[in-house]
N, C-alpha and C positions, 0 to 999 in steps of 0.2 A: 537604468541598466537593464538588459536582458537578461531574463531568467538563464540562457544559455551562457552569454558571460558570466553571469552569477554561480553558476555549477564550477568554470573552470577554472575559478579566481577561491571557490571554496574547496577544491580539489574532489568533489562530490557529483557523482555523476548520478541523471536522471534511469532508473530501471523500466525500463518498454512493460516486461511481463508482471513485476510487482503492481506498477500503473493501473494496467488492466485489470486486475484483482481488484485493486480499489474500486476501481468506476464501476465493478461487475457488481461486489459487494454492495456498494452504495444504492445502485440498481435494484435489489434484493433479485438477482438473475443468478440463477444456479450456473455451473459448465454444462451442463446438460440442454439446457436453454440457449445459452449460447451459442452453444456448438450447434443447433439446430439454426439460428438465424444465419451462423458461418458457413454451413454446411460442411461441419467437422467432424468430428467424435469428439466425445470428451475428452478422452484421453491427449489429442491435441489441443485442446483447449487450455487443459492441464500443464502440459509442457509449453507451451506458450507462454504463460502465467509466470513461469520459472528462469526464462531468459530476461538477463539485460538490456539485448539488444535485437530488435525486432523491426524484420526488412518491410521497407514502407509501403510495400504493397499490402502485405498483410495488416501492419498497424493502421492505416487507412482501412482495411477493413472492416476491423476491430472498431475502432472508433466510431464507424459509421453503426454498427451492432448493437452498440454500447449508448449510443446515440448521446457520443462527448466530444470537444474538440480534440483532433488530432496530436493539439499540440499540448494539451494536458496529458497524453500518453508518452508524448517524445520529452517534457521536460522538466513535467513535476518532479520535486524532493523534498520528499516528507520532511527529513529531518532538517531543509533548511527554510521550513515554511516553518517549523518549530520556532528553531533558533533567532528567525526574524522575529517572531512573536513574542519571545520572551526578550529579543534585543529592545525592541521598540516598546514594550510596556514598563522594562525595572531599570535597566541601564541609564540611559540617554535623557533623562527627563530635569535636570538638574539646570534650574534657568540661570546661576551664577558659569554657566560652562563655558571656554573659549567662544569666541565665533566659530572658529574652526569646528569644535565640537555639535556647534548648531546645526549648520551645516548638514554634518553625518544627521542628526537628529532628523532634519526635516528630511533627508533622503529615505532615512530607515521609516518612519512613518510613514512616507508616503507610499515605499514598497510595502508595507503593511497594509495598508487600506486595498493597496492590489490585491493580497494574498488574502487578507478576509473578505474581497468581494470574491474570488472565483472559487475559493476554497476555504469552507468556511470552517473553525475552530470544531465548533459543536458537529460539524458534518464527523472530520475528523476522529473527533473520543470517540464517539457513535460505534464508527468504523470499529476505531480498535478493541470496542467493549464487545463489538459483534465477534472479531475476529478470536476476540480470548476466551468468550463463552463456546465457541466451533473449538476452539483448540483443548477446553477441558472436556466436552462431547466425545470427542476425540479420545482424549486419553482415558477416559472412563469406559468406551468402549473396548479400547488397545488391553487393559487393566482386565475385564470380562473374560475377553478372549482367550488371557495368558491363563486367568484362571480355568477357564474350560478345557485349553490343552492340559494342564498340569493335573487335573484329574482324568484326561484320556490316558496321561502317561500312569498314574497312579495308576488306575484300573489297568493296562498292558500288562504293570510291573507285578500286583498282586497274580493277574491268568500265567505269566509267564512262571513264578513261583510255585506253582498248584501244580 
């Protein structure tokens, strides 16, 4: 089965601009970097990132930037390369199961074997362990910030008092 029939039989569809994130990520390629190979600004880079659905001239771009297939930008899903994963390793594995049940077996495994050749498990947590270490960065910095307004305001509020 096609990954692209596969999205529309899970009612889950591939993100163009999340995609891209990933494979930039993965990369360790900044938007800043990129946007220079695209000949972008970041700022485009950025909103690029953020769309679902990105016109193929551009994601041909991108991909080519990214230096990934095409088609890992137009139909990867995260969350059904998951779901495979945990289908194919706890579920299905029960050698008393119909035939029928076999079946699905050998099919989900063997979509598995796809999914951990192109896109591997470990590439994955990686991913996500980088993206959740940026996004405490992040808020540690956001957390800084409020503090340093909240003392401009403090001191405003004391000169305005005086």
């Amino acid at each position: 089965m096609e990954i692209a029939e596969k999205q529309e039989t899970r009612g889950r569809k591939a993100k163009h601009g999340p995609n891209a994130k990933i494979a930039r990520m993965c990369k360790n390629m900044t938007q800043d970097s990129l946007a220079f190979k695209m000949e972008m600004s970041q700022s485009k880079i950025s909103a690029l990132e953020l769309q679902d659905e990105i016109d193929d001239a551009t994601l041909d771009k991108l991909a080519a930037a990214l230096e990934v297939p095409v088609d890992f930008l137009r139909n990867f899903v995260l969350e059904e390369a998951m779901s495979q994963y945990t289908i194919a390793n706890n579920t299905f594995t029960n050698t008393s199961a119909e035939n029928s049940n076999e079946k699905v077996t050998q099919q989900i495994v063997g979509e598995q074997e796809i999914i951990n050749h192109n896109y591997p498990l470990d590439d994955i947590k990686e991913l996500y362990n980088k993206l959740l270490l940026e996004k405490d960065k992040q808020i540690n910095k956001f957390e800084e910030q409020i503090e340093k307004l909240q003392q401009q305001l403090e001191e405003l509020r004391t000169a305005l008092m005086k």
